[in-house]
C-alpha positions as CSV (number, residue, x, y, z in Angstrom):
1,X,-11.3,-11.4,-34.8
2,X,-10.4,-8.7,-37.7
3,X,-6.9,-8.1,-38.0
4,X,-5.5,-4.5,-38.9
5,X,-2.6,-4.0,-41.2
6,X,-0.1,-4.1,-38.2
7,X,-1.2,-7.1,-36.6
8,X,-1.3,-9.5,-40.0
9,X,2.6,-7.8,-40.5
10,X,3.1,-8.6,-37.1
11,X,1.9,-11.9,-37.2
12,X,4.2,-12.7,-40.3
13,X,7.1,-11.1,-38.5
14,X,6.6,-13.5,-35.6
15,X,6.2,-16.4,-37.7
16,X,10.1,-15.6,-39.1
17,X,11.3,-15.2,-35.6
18,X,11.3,-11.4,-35.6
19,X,10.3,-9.0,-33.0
20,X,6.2,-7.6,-33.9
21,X,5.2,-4.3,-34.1
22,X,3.2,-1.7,-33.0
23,X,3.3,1.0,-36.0
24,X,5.2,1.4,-39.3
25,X,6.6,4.2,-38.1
26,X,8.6,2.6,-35.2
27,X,11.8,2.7,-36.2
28,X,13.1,-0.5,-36.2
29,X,13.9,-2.3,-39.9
30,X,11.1,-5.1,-39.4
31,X,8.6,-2.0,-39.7
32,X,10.3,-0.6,-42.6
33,X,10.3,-3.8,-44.4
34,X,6.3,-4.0,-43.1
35,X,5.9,-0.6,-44.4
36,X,7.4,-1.1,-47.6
37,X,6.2,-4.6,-48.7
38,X,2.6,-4.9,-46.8
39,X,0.2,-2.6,-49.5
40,X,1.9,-4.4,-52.6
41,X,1.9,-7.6,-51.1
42,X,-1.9,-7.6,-49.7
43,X,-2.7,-6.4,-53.2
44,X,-1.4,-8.9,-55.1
45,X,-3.1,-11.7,-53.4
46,X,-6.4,-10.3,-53.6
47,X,-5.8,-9.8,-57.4
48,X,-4.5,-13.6,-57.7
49,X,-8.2,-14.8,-57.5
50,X,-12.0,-13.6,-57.2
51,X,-12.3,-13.5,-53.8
52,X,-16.2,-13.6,-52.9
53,X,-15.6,-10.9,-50.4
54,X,-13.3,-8.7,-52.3
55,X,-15.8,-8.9,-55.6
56,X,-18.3,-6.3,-56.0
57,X,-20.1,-4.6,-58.7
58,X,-20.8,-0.8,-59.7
59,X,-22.2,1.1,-62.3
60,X,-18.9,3.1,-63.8
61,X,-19.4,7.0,-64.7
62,X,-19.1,7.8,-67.8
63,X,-16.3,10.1,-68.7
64,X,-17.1,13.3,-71.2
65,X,-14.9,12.7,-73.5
66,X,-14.7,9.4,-75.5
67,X,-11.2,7.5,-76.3
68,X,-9.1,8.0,-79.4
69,X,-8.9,4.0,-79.6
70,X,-11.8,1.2,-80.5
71,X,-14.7,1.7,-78.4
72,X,-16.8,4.5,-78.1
73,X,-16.9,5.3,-74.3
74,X,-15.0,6.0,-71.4
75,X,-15.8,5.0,-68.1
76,X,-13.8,5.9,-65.0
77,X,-12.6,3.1,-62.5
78,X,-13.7,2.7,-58.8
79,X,-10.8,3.9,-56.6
80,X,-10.7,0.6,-55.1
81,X,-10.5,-1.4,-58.2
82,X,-8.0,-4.4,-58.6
83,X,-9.3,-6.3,-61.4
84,X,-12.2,-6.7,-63.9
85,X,-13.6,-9.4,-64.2
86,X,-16.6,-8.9,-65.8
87,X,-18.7,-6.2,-67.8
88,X,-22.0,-5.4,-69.1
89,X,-25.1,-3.1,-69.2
90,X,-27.3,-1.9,-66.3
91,X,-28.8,-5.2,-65.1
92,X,-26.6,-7.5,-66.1
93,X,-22.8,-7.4,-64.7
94,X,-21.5,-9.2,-68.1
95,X,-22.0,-9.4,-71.9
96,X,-20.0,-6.9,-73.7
97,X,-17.0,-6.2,-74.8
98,X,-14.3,-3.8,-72.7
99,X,-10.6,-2.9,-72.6
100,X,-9.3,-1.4,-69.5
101,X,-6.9,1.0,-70.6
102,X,-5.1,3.4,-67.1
103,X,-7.7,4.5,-64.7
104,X,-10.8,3.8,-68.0
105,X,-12.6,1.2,-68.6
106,X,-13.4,1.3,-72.6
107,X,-16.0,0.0,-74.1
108,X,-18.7,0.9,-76.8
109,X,-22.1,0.5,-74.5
110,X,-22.7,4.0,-72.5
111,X,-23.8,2.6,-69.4
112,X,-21.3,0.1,-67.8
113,X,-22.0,-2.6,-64.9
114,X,-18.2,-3.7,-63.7
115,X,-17.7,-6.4,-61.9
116,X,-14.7,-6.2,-59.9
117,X,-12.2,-7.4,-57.5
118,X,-12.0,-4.5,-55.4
119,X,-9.5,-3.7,-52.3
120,X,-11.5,-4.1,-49.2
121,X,-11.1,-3.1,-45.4
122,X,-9.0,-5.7,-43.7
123,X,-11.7,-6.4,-41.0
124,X,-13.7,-8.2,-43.8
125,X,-11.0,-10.7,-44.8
126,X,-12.6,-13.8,-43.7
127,X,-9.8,-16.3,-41.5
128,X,-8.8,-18.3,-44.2
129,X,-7.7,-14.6,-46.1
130,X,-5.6,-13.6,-43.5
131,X,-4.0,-16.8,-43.1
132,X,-2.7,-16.6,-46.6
133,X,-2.2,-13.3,-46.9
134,X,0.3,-13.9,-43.2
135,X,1.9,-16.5,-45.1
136,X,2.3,-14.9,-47.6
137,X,3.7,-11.8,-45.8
138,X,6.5,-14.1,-44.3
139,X,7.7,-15.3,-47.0
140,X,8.1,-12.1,-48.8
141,X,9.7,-10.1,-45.0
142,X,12.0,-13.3,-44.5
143,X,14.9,-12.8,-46.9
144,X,15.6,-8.6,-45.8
145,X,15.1,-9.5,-42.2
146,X,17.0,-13.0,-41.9
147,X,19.2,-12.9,-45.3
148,X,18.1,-16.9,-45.1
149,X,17.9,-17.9,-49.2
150,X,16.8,-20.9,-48.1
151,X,14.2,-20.6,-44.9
152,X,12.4,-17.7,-47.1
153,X,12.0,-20.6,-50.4
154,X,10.4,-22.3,-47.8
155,X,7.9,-19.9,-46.5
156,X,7.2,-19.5,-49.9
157,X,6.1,-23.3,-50.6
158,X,3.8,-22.4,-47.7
159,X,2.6,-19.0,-48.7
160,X,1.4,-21.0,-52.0
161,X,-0.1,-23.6,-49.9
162,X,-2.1,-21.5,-48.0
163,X,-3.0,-19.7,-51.0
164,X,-4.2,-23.1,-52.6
165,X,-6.4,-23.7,-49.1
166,X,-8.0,-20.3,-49.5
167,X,-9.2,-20.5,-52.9
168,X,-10.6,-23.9,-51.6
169,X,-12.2,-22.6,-49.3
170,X,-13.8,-19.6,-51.3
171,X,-14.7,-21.2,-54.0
172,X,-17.0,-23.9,-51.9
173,X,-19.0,-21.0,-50.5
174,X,-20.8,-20.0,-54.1
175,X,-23.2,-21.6,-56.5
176,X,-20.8,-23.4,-59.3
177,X,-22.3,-22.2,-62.6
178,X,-23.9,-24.7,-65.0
179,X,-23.9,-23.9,-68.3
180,X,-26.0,-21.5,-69.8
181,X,-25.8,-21.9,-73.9
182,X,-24.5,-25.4,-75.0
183,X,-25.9,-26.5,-78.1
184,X,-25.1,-30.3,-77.4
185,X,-27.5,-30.2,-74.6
186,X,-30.3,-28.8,-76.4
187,X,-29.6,-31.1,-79.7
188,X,-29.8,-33.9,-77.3
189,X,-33.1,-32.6,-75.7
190,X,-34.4,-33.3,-79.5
């Protein structure tokens, strides 16, 4: 089942011992804290690793007018962007050379491929996400709800356990790379 925004905060609210909630705008301080923490918090974890569901690719659009700096082109960031991880020409999502520099990525090839980690709808965070990112959430509402130094330390061992589990877990749903240019291989093959 796809969790909103409310029920992962609620979720990590009941895993403290707090009361859930309904809304960030109810009123009470667990919502505030849920308010304030949940957008920075959810982003930060999908920006810790490549996520296979979070990473996508696009073609960047070009900006008119090139930066002052190293490369020769400008290229404007998806709205949903997190992280690069990867760039290259129509075709082929890496291979050249790029800063990311405010809301541009820079680079001296005209036509950009990014790959990304972008920010995506909570109903597609597979179980294992949401688990983490709860955790995660718990940890980081514990100490202004509970004032408890000690339980929120805790939750936070956990939160990076769960974290650990996830990446686990994602990474043994993809094809592991081989290598694609290693010399000693081919001088072997001789």
């Amino acid at each position: 089942m796809a969790l909103t925004p409310i029920g992962l905060c609620s979720r990590a609210l009941i895993k403290i011992g707090a009361a859930s909630i309904t809304g960030f705008t109810d009123g009470t301080a667990e919502a505030e804290v849920a308010d304030a923490l949940y957008g920075s918090t959810r982003d930060a974890l999908l920006s810790a690793n490549a996520w296979s569901f979070a990473t996508v690719q696009a073609t960047l659009a070009r900006l008119a007018e090139a930066p002052l700096g190293d490369h020769g082109f400008a290229h404007a960031l998806p709205v949903d962007f997190l992280r690069a991880l990867s760039a290259g020409v129509p075709g082929r999502g890496r291979g050249i050379g790029y800063r990311i520099v405010g809301t541009t990525l820079q680079s001296d090839a005209d036509q950009v491929t990014l790959t990304y980690v972008s920010r995506p709808a909570e109903a597609a965070f597979p179980p294992f996400f949401d688990q983490a990112l709860i955790a995660r959430l718990a940890a980081e509402f514990c100490l202004p709800l509970t004032e408890n130094t000690s339980r929120a330390e805790a939750l936070a061992r956990l939160a990076e356990a769960e974290f650990r589990r996830a990446r686990l877990i994602d990474v043994q749903q993809d094809s592991q790379p081989g290598f694609e240019d290693f010399t000693l291989v081919e001088a072997r093959g001789r």
